[in-house]
C-alpha positions in Angstrom: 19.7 10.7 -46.0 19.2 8.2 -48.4 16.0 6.7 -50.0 14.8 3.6 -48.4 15.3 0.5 -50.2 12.3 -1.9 -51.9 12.8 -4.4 -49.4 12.3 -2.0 -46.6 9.6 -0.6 -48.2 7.9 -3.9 -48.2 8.6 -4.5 -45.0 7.1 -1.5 -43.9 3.9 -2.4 -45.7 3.8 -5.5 -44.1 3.9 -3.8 -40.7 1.6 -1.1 -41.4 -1.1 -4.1 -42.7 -0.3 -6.4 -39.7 -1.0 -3.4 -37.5 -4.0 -2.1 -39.1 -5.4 -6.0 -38.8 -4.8 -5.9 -34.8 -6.1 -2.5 -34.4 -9.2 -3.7 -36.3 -9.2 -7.0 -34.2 -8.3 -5.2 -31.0 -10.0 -1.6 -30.9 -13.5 -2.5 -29.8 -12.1 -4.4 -26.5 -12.0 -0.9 -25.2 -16.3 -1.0 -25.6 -16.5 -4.9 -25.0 -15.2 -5.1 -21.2 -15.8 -8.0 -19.6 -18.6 -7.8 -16.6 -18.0 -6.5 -13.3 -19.8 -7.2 -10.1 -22.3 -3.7 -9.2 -22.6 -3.5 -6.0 -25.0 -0.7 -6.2 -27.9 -3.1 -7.9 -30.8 0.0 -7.7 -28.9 3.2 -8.4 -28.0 5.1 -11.3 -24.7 2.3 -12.4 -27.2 -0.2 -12.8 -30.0 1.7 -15.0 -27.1 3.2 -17.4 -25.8 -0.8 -17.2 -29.0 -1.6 -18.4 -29.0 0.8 -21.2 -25.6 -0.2 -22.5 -25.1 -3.8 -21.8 -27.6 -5.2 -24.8 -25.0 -3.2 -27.1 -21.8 -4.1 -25.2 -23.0 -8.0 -25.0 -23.7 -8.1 -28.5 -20.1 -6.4 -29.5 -18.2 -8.4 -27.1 -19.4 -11.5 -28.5 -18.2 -10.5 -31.7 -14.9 -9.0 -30.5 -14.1 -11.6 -28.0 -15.0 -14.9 -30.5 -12.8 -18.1 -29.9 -11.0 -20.2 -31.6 -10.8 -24.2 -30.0 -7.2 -24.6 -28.8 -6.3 -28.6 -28.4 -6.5 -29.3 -24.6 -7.4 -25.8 -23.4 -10.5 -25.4 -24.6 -11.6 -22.0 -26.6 -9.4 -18.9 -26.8 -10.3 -15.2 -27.7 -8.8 -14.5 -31.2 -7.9 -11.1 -30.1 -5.8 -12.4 -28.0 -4.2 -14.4 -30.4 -3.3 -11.9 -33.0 -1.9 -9.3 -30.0 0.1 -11.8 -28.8 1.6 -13.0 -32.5 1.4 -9.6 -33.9 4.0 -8.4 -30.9 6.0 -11.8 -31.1 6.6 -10.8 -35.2 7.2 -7.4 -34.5 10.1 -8.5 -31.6 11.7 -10.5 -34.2 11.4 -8.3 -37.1 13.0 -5.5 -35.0 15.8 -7.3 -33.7 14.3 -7.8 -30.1 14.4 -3.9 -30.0 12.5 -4.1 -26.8 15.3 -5.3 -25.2 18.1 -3.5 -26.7 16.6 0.2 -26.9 15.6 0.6 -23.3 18.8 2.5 -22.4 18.4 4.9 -25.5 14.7 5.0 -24.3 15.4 6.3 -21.1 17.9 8.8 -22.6 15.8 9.8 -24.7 12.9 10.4 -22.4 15.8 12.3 -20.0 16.3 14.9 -22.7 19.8 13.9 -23.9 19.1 13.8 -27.3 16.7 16.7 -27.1 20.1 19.3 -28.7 21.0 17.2 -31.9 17.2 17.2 -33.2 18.4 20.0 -35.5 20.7 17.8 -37.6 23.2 19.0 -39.6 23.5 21.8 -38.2 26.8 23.4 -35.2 25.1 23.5 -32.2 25.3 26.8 -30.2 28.4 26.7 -27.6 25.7 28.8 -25.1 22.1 28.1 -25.0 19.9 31.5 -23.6 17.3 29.8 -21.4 14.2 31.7 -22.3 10.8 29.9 -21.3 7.7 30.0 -23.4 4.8 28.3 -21.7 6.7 26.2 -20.0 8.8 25.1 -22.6 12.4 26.0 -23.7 12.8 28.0 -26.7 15.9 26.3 -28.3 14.3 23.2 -27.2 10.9 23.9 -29.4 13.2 25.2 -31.8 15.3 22.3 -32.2 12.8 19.5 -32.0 10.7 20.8 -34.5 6.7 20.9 -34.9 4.8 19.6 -32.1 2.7 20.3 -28.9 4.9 18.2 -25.3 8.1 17.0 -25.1 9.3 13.5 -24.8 8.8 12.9 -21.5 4.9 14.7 -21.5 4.0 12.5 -24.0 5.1 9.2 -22.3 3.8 10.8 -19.3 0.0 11.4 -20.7 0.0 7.9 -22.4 1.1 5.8 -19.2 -1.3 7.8 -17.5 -4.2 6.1 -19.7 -2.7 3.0 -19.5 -1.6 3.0 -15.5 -5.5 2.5 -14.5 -7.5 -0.3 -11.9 -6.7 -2.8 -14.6 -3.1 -2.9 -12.7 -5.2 -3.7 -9.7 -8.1 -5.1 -10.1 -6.8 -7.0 -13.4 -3.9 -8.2 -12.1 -6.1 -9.9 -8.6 -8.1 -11.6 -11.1 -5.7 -13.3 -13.1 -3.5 -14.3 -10.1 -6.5 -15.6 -8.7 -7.8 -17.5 -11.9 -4.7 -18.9 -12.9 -2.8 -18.5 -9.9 1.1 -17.3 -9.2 2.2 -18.3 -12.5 0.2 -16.0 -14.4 2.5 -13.4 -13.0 5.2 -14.6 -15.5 2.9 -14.8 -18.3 2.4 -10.9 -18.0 6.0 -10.0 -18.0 6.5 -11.8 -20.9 3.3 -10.3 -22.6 4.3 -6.8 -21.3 7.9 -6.9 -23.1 6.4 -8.2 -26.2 4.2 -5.7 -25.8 6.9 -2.9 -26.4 7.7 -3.8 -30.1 3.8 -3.3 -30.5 4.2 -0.1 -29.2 7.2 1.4 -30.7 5.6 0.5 -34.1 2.5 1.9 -33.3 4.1 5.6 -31.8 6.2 5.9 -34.4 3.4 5.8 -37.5 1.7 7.9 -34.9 3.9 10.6 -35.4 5.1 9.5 -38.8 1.5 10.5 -40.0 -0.1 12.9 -37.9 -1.6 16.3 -38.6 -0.5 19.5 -38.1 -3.1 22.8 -37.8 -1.4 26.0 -39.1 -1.4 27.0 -35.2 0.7 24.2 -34.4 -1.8 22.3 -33.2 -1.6 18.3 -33.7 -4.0 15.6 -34.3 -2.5 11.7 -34.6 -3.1 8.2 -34.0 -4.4 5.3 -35.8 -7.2 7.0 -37.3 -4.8 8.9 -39.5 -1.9 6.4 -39.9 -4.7 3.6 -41.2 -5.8 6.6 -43.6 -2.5 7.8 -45.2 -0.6 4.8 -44.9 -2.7 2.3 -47.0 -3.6 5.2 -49.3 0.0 5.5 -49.7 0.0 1.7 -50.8 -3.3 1.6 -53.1 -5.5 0.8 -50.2 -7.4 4.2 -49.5 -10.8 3.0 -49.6 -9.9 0.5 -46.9 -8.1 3.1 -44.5 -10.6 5.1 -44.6 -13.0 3.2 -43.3 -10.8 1.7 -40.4 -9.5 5.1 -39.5 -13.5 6.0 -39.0 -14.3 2.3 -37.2 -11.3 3.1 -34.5 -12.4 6.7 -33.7 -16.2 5.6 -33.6 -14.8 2.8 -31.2 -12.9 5.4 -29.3 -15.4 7.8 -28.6 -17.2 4.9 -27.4 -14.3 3.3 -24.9 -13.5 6.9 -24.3 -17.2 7.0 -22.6 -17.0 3.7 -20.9 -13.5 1.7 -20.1 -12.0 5.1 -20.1 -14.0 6.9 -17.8 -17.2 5.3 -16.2 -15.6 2.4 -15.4 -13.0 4.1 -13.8 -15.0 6.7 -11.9 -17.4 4.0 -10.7 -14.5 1.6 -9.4 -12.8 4.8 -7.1 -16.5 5.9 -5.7 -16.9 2.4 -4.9 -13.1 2.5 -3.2 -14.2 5.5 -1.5 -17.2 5.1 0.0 -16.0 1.6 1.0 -13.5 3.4 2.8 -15.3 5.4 4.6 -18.2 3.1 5.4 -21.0 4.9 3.5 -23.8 2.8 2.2 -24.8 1.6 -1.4 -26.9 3.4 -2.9 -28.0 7.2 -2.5 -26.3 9.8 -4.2 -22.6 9.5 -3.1 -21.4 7.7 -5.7 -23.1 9.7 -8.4 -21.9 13.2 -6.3 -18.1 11.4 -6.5 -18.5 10.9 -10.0 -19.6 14.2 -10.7 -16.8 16.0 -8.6 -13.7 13.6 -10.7 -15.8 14.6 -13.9 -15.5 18.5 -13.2 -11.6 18.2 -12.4 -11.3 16.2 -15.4 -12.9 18.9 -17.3 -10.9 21.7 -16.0 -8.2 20.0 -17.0 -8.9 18.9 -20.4 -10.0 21.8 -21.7 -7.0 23.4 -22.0 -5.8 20.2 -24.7 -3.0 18.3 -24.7 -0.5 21.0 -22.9 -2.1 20.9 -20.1 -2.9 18.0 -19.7 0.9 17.2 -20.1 1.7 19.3 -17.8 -0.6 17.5 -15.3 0.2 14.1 -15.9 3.9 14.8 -15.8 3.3 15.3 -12.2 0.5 13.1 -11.3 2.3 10.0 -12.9 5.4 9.5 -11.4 3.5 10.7 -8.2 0.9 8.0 -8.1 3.5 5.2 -9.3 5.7 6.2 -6.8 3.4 6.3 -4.1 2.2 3.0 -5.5 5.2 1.4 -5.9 6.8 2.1 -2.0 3.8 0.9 -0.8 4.5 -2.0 -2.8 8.0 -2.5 -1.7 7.2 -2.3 2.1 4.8 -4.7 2.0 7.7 -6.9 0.1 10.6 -5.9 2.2 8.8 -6.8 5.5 7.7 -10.3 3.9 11.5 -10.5 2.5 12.0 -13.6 4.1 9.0 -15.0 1.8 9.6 -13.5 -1.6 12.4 -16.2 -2.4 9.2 -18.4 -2.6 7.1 -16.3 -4.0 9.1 -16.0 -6.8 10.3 -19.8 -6.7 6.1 -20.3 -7.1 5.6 -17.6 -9.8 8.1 -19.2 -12.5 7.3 -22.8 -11.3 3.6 -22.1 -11.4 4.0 -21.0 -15.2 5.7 -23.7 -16.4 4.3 -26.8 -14.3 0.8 -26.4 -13.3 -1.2 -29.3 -10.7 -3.6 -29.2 -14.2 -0.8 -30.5 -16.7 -0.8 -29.1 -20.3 -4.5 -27.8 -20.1 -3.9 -26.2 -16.9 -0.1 -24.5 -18.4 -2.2 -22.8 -21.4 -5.1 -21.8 -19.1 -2.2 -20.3 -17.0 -0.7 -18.3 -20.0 -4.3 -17.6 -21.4 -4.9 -15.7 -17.9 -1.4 -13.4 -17.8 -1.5 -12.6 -21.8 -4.9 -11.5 -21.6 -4.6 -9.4 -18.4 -1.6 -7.7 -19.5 -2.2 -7.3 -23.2 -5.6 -5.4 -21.8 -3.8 -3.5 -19.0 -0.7 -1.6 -21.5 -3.2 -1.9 -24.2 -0.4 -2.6 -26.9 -2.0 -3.2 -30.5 -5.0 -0.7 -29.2 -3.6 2.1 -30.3 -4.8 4.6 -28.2 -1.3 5.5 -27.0 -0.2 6.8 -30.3 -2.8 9.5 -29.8 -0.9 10.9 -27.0 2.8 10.3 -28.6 1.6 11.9 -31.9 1.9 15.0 -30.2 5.5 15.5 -29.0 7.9 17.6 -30.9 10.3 15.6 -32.8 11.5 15.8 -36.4 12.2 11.9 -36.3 8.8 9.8 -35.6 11.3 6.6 -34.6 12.4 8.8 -31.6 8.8 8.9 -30.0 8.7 5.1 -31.0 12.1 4.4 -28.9 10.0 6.5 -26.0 7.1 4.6 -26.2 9.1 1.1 -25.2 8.9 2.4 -22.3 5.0 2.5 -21.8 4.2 -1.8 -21.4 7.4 -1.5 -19.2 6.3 0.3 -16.4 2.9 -0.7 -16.8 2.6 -4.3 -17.1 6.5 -5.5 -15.7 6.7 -2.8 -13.0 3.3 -2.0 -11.6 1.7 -5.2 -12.8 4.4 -7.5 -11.4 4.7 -5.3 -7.6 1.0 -5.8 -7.7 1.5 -9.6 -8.3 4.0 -10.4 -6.1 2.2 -9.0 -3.0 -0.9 -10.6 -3.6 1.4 -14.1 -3.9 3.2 -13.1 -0.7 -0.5 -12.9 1.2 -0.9 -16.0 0.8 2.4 -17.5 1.8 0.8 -19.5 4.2 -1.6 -21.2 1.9 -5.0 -19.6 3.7 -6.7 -19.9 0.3 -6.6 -21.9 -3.1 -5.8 -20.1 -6.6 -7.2 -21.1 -10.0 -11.2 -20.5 -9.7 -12.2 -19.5 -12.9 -15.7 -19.4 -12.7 -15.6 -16.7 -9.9 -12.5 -15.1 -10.3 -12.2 -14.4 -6.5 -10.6 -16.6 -3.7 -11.9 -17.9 -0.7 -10.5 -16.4 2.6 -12.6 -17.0 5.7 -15.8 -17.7 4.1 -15.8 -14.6 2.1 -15.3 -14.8 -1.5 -13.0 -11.8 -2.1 -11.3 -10.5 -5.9 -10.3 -7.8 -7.8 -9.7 -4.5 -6.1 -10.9 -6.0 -2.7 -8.2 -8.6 -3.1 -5.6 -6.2 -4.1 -6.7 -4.0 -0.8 -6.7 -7.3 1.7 -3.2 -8.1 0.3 -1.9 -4.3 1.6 -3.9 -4.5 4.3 -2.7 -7.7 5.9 0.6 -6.5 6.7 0.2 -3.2 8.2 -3.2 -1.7 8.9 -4.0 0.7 7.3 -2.7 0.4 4.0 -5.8 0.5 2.4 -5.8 4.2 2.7 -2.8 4.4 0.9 -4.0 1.9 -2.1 -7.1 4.0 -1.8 -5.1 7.0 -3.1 -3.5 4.9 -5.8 -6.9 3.9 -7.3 -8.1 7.5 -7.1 -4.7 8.9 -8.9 -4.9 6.1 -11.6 -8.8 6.5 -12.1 -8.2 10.5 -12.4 -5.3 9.9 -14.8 -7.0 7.4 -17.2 -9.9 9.7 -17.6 -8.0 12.5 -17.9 -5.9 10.7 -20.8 -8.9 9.1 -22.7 -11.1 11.8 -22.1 -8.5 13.8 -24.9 -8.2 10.3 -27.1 -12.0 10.9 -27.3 -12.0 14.2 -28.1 -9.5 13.8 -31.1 -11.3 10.5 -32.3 -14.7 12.8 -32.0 -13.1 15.7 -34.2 -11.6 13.0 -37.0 -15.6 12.2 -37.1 -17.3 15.3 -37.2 -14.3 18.2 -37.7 -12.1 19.7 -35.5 -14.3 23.1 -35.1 -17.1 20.6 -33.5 -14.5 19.4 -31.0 -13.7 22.8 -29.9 
């Protein structure tokens, strides 16, 4: 293989310092969310609340500053930089989000898996001998690592694939109405050149422990690759701000929030009260199954979220598609007031950027492209060729924010096909149906619910499944941010 030219090495130090800016920008949004309604005001969610909020108030404000945009009014510079930083990275590669997705789904389907070993006959019969699970020729072949392809995507979408794609998603449809919808697709395929840059120095400059064992993502990309261009000081002291911030969106976004939001679904469902000990016995119940699973690292948690993800999307997803096919008649129009909703708001110019304001931000924080907890997860598959987990890793805003995020979207649009409430109330965030302000997950659920009864049982499954999964997934990004900090005998 030859060397890489000047100019490419260039370019690649422009990427790596573009990244490392939007990772610095970007990873304390995961610390910094933005306020939810408690509707458990004397319990145990509102005196940790207490305890947490004077830091996360004071963080958010510096996380989530604005910059004044002519006509629309202030606009978090996070947002900004995701949004450019993907846009560059789109160009730069050629629109590779669009033109790798059939090599991406290869890949993830194993056809690739045999020529790993290059430069080398491959066997004309392959013994099929299984160690833990995995293949021998197949470890053999794909050289040093801990999951396969598809493991990898699978864990990563599963930290991704969380309440944000239903709760998230209700808000910004009912802030900036239908056409906010459109706003997210686009964010979500820009979002896959962010991604595929990110996975690939993931695995381009991860660890490996004599035992095989892996450790990766931005906290050791920011480290070796600015060392590698004269800037050590300065990756070493991002790589230890993004795994302090990690531990601490590990602890909230990643898994108190998303406990707290399924007890809530829960006991909602089954009509238990607010307050008590319920939610906190829920809670406690996800965090010992999350446990059980975590503790035996990253394989088995593969080997969980290989099943549990394309379980819960699919579940999600025909849910979805009932509910769409039994309002087909409507979804011409619901799609005729998505695109003309982002393009010609009742509010003119200031109401079109408030529009794309509201599906950049909800997407860009739902497949968390430019956070760069993903490459955590990707750093760990066994591949010789870090642009191969890159290629996979398109993949990830795809399902997330055009699939799941879009289904979720249209559905809510279709319930209210015959115009029973009004969009765009940015103050609340929620809609007004029948004198009840309603938003976020209780939107989402009155959406399912209007067509066939019942319904809410199944969404009520979904939440549970993509709670479970995200904890399960930034429980381990914790855990390897925790042993960059304090060494990796502490974390054992």
């Amino acid at each position: 293989m030859s060397s890489p030219t000047l100019g490419t090495k260039h370019r690649m130090r422009f990427f790596l310092i573009l990244l490392a800016v939007i990772l610095f920008c970007n990873c304390g949004t995961a610390v910094a969310q933005e306020e939810q309604p408690n509707p458990d005001p004397a319990g145990l969610d509102q005196t940790i609340d207490g305890l947490f909020k004077p830091i996360a108030d004071t963080w958010g404000g510096i996380v989530f500053f604005t910059v004044p945009v002519p006509v629309a009014g202030p606009l978090p510079f996070v947002l900004v930089l995701l949004v450019a930083g993907a846009a560059f990275f789109t160009i730069a590669f050629g629109f590779i989000n669009l033109r790798l997705i059939p090599m991406a789904i290869a890949v993830v389907s194993g056809k690739y898996d045999e020529i790993e070993k290059e430069g080398q006959d491959l066997p004309t019969a392959v013994e099929v001998n299984e160690v833990d699970g995995d293949l021998v020729d197949t470890i053999r072949d794909e050289g040093e690592g801990e999951v396969s392809h598809f493991q990898a995507l699978a864990t990563a979408v599963s930290g991704t694939v969380g309440l944000g794609n239903i709760a998230g998603v209700a808000v910004a449809v009912a802030t900036g109405g239908p056409g906010a919808t459109f706003w997210m697709i686009v964010c979500g395929f820009l979002g896959m050149s962010t991604k595929f840059v990110e996975c690939t120095l993931g695995v381009k400059y991860r660890d490996i422990d004599s035992n095989g064992t892996v450790h990766g993502g931005p906290m050791y990309y920011l480290r070796k690759g600015l060392a590698e261009m004269g800037m050590g000081p300065l990756g070493k002291v991002l790589g230890v701000l993004f795994a302090i911030f990690c531990v601490g969106g590990s602890f909230g976004g990643g898994n108190a929030f998303q406990s707290n939001q399924a007890a809530q679904q829960i006991k909602s469902l089954l009509g238990l009260p607010d307050g008590g000990s319920s939610g906190t016995l829920i809670g406690l119940v996800m965090a010992v199954l999350v446990g059980i699973v975590i503790i035996g690292g990253i394989k088995r948690i593969a080997k969980v979220t290989e099943r549990i993800v394309p379980f819960m999307a699919f579940v999600y997803f025909a849910a979805a598609l009932v509910i769409i096919v039994i309002n087909f008649a409507n979804v011409p129009w619901a799609i005729e007031q998505i695109v003309s909703g982002a393009f010609t708001p009742a509010a003119g110019l200031g109401g079109l950027i408030g529009v794309m304001i509201q599906g950049f931000q909800r997407a860009a924080f739902s497949n968390e492209a430019g956070a760069g907890s993903a490459a955590i997860a990707h750093s760990a598959v066994k591949t010789k060729y870090p642009a191969s987990e890159g290629i996979v890793a398109l993949l990830e805003p795809f399902i997330d924010t055009v699939v799941i995020c879009t289904m979720t979207a249209l559905v809510i649009v279709l319930f209210n096909a015959d115009g029973a409430f009004a969009w765009g109330d940015v103050q609340s965030k929620e809609v007004l149906i029948d004198g009840a302000r309603i938003g976020g997950v209780d939107l989402t659920s009155a959406a399912f619910d209007s067509v066939l009864p019942g319904f809410r049982y199944v969404l009520t499954i979904a939440i549970i499944l993509f709670a479970f999964s995200t904890m399960i997934s930034w429980s381990y990004y914790g855990l390897q941010s925790w042993k960059y900090l304090f060494g990796r005998s502490l974390g054992r």
